[in-house]
C-alpha positions in Angstrom: 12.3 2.3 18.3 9.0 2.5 16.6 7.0 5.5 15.7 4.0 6.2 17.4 3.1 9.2 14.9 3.3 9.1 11.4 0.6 10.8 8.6 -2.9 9.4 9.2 -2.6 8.4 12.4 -5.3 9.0 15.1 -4.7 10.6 18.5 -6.5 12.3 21.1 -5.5 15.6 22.7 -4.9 15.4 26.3 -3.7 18.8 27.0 -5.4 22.3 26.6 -8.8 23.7 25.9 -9.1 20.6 23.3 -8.8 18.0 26.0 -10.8 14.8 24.7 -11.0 16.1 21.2 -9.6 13.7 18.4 -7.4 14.4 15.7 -5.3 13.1 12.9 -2.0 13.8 12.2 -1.4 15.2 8.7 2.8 16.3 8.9 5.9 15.2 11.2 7.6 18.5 11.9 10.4 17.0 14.0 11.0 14.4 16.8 8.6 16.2 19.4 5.8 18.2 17.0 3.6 17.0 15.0 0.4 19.1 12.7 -2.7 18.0 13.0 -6.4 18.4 12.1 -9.7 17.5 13.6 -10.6 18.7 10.9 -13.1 21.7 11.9 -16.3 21.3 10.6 -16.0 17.2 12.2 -14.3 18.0 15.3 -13.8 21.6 15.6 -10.2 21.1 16.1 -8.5 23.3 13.5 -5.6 22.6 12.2 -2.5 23.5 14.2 1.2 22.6 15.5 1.0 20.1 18.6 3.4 18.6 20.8 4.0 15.0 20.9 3.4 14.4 24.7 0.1 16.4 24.7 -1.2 13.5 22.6 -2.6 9.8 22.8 -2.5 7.7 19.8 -5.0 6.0 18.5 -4.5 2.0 16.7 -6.9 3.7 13.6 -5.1 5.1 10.8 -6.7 7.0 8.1 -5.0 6.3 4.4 -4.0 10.4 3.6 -1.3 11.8 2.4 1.3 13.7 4.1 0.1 17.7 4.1 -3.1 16.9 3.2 -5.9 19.1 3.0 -8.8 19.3 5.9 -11.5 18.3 3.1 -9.5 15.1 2.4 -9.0 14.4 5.5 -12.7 15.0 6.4 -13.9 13.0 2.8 -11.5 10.2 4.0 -13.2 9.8 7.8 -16.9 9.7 6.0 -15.2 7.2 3.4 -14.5 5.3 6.5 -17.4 5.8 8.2 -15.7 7.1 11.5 -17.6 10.3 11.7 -19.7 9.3 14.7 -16.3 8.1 15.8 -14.4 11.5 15.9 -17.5 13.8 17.1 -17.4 12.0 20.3 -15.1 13.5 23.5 -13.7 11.4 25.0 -12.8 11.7 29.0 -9.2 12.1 30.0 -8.4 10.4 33.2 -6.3 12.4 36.0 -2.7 9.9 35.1 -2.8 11.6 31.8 -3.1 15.2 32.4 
């Protein structure tokens, strides 16, 4: 089976306070959690421990390494020119919450 998650992919949080809110994954802690970062001063989606099934991937992945810092991650989405990208929500329809 293939893995939706791995470091620098980007997801979309579909459960919580943060619903709409994108993110990129920055560690695998095990099978079902995964740390991620927004990061804040992009997103305002600090950098936390998430569950696996409160998440949608996204097909972009960002080239970072695993653990890395909010500032790389952040230099890497202006690199890429995705900032625009990540600032905006987006809106979860009622199948996924």
């Amino acid at each position: 089976m293939a893995r939706l998650y791995d470091v620098g992919r980007c997801c979309v949080i579909l459960r919580g306070r943060r619903t709409g809110k994108k993110a990129v994954v920055v560690d695998i802690i095990d099978q079902n959690f995964v740390l991620i970062t927004g990061p804040p001063e992009i997103t305002g989606v600090k950098r936390r421990r998430m569950n696996i099934d409160h998440l949608l991937p996204l097909n972009i992945k960002l080239n970072i390494s695993k653990g890395a810092s909010d500032e790389d991650v952040a230099k890497v989405i202006r690199e890429q020119k995705l900032e625009d990208f990540f600032k905006e929500q987006v809106r979860i329809p009622r199948e996924y919450l």
